[in-house]
VOFIZA-732414 format. One record per residue (C-alpha): residue in three letters; x, y, z. Coordinates in steps of 0.5 Angstrom, whole numbers, padded with zeros to 4 digits, always signed. Layout:
% VOFIZA-732414
ALAXYZ/...
This chain:
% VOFIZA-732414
UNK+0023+0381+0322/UNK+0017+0385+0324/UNK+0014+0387+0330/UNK+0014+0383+0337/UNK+0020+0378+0340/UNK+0021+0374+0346/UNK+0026+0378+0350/UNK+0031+0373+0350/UNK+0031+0375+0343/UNK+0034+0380+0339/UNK+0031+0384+0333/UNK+0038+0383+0330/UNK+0036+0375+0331/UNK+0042+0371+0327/UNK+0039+0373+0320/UNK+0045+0376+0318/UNK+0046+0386+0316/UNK+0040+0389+0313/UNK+0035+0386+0318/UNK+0028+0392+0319/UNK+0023+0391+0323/UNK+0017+0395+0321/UNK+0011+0399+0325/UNK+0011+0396+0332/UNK+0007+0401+0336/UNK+0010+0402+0342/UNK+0014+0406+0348/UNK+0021+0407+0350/UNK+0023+0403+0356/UNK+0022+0408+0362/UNK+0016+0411+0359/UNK+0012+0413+0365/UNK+0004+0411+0365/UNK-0001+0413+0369/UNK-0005+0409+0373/UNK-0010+0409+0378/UNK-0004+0408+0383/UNK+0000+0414+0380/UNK+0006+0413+0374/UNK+0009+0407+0372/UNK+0015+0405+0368/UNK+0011+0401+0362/UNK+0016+0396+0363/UNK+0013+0394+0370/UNK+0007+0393+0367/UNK+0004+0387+0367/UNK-0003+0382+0365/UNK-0008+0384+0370/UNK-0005+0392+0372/UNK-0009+0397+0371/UNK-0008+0404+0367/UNK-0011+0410+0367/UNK-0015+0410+0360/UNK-0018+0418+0360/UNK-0023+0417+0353/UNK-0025+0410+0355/UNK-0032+0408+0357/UNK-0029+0407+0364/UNK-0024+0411+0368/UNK-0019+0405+0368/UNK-0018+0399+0364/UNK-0014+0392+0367/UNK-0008+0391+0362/UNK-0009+0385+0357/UNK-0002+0383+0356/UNK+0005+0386+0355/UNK+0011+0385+0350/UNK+0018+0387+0349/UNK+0022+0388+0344/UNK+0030+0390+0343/UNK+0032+0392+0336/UNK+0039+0393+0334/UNK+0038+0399+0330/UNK+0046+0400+0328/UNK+0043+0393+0324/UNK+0037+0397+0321/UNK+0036+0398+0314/UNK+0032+0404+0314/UNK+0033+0407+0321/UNK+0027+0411+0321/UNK+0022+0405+0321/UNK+0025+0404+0327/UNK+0029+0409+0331/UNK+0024+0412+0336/UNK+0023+0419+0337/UNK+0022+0423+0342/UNK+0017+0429+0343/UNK+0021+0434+0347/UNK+0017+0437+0354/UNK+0012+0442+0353/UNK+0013+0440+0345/UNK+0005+0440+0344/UNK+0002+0444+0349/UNK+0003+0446+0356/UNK+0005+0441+0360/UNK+0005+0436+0355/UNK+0008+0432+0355/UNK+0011+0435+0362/UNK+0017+0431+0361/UNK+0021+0428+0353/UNK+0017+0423+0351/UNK+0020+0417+0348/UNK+0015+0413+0343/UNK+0017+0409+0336/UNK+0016+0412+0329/UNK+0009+0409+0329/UNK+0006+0410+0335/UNK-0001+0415+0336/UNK-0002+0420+0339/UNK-0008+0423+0340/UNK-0009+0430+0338/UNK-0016+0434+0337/UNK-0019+0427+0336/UNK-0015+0424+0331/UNK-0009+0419+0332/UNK-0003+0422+0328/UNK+0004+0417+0328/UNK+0010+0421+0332/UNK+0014+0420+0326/UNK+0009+0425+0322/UNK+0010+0430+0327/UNK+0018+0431+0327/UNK+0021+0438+0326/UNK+0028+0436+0328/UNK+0027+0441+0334/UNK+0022+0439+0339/UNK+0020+0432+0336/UNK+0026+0430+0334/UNK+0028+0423+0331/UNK+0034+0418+0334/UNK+0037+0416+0328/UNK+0044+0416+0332/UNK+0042+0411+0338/UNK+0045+0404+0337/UNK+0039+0400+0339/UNK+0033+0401+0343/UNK+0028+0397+0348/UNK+0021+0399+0346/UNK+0014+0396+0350/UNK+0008+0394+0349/UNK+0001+0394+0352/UNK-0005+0391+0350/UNK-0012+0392+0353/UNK-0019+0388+0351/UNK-0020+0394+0347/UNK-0015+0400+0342/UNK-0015+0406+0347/UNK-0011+0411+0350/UNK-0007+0412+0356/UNK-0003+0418+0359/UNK+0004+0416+0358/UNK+0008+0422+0360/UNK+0003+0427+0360/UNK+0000+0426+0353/UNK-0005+0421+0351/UNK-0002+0416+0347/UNK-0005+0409+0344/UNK-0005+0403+0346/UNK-0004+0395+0342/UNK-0008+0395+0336/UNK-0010+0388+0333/UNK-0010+0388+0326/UNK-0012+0381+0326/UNK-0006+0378+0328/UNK-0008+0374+0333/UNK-0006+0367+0332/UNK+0002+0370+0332/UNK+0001+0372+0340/UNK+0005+0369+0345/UNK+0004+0367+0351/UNK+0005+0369+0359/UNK+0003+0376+0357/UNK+0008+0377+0352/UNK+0005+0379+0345/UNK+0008+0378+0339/UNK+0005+0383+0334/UNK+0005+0381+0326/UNK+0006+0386+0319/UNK+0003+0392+0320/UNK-0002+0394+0314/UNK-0005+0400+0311/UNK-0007+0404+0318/UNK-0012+0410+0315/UNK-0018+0406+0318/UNK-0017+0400+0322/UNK-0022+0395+0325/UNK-0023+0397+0332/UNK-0018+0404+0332/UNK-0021+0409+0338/UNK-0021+0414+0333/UNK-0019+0415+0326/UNK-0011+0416+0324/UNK-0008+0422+0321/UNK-0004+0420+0314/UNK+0001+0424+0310/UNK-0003+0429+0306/UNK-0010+0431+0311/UNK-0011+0437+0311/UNK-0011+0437+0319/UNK-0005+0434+0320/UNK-0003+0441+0317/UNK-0005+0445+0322/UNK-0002+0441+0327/UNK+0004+0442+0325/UNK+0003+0448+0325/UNK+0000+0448+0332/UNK+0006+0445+0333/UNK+0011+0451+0331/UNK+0008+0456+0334/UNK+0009+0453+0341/UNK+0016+0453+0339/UNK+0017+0460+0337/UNK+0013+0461+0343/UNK+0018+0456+0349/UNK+0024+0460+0343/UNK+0022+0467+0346/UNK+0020+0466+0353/UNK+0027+0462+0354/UNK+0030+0469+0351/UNK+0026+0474+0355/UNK+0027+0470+0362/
C-alpha cells in the first residue's frame, strides 16, 4: 500500500505481514512549521492556514489541503523505505535545523539550491535513520504549487503531485499515489539530487566537516 490514507486507517491495513509503503514526502508528527504567526505542529495545520514559504513568489502561501498517515514499520518489508529519519540540530549548519528534525526517507530538503532526499544524507551520526521505531505518524502538506517551508529551522519541501490527483480524498485529507522516478519532476521548486551527482558529494562532505567541528567544540568546552 503506497503513499496517503484515511487517519482511521493504518498503513498495515488487514492485508496481511510484509506490507511497504513506498516514498510518501512528509513530516514526522510535531514537526514545527513556521508560519506568519510563529511555529505550528504540522498536525494543526489545516486547508486554509498559511506558512511561511522563504523562495516562493509571495512571503506566505495558504495551505491547500493536509493528509496523515500511520505506518506499522514493525510490519514493513523493507524499513527504510519508510522509517523516518532524523537530522540532528545543528547538523547542516549553524542552527539548522535549530532542533532534531524529523522527516520521511524521501522527503527534500533544500540545499545549495537543490532537493536532496534525507535518506541521501544519513551518516548514522548526525542524520540518523529510525530503523528501530515500532511505527510512525507522518503529515502532509500541500500548496497551489510544490515549494518550500521552514520546518524546524531548515527548509524542506512541501507535497508535490505527480500527476495523481484523481487519488486525492476529501475534506483536505490527501491521498497521494506511487511515486515515480523524481530526477525531474513536472512542477518541482528546484531540481532533485540523486545518488551519484557530483554536488551531492560535496554535500556530504559539508555535512562531516560540520560533524568534526560540533566534535571538537564538545571536546574543548
Amino acid at each position: 500500500m503506497t503513499g496517503w490514507i484515511n487517519d482511521q486507517q493504518n498503513a498495515a491495513g488487514d492485508e496481511g505481514p510484509g506490507i511497504q509503503v513506498d516514498g510518501p514526502v512528509c513530516f514526522v508528527e510535531g514537526t514545527l512549521i513556521l508560519t506568519p504567526d510563529g511555529e505550528v505542529p504540522v498536525e494543526r495545520l489545516c486547508a486554509g492556514d498559511r506558512v511561511v514559504t522563504p523562495r516562493g513568489t509571495a512571503p506566505f502561501a495558504p495551505v491547500e489541503s493536509v493528509g496523515s498517515l500511520h505506518i506499522d514499520l514493525l510490519r514493513q518489508r523493507d524499513r527504510t523505505r519508510a522509517a523516518p529519519i532524523v537530522l540532528r540540530a545543528g547538523a547542516l549548519a549553524e542552527g539548522i535545523p535549530f532542533r532534531d528534525l524529523h522527516l520521511s526517507p524521501d522527503h527534500g530538503l533544500l540545499i545549495g539550491g537543490a532537493l536532496v532526499a534525507a535518506r541521501l544524507l544519513v551518516n548514522g551520526i548526525t542524520v540518523v535513520q529510525q530503523t528501530w521505531l515500532r511505527d510512525v505518524t507522518y503529515h502532509q502538506i500541500e500548496l497551489a504549487r510544490h515549494d518550500v517551508v521552514v520546518s524546524d529551522g531548515a527548509l524542506t519541501e512541501t507535497c508535490l503531485d505527480d500527476g495523481n490527483r484523481h487519488l486525492f480524498g476529501h475534506s483536505g485529507v490527501t491521498a497521494i499515489g506511487p511515486i515515480p522516478e523524481r530526477g525531474r519532476p513536472v512542477g518541482a521548486c528546484a531540481p532533485f539530487m540523486e545518488e551519484g551527482d557530483p554536488v551531492l558529494l560535496g554535500v556530504r562532505r559539508g555535512i562531516w566537516a560540520r560533524l568534526r567541528y560540533l566534535q571538537d567544540r564538545r571536546n574543548r568546552a
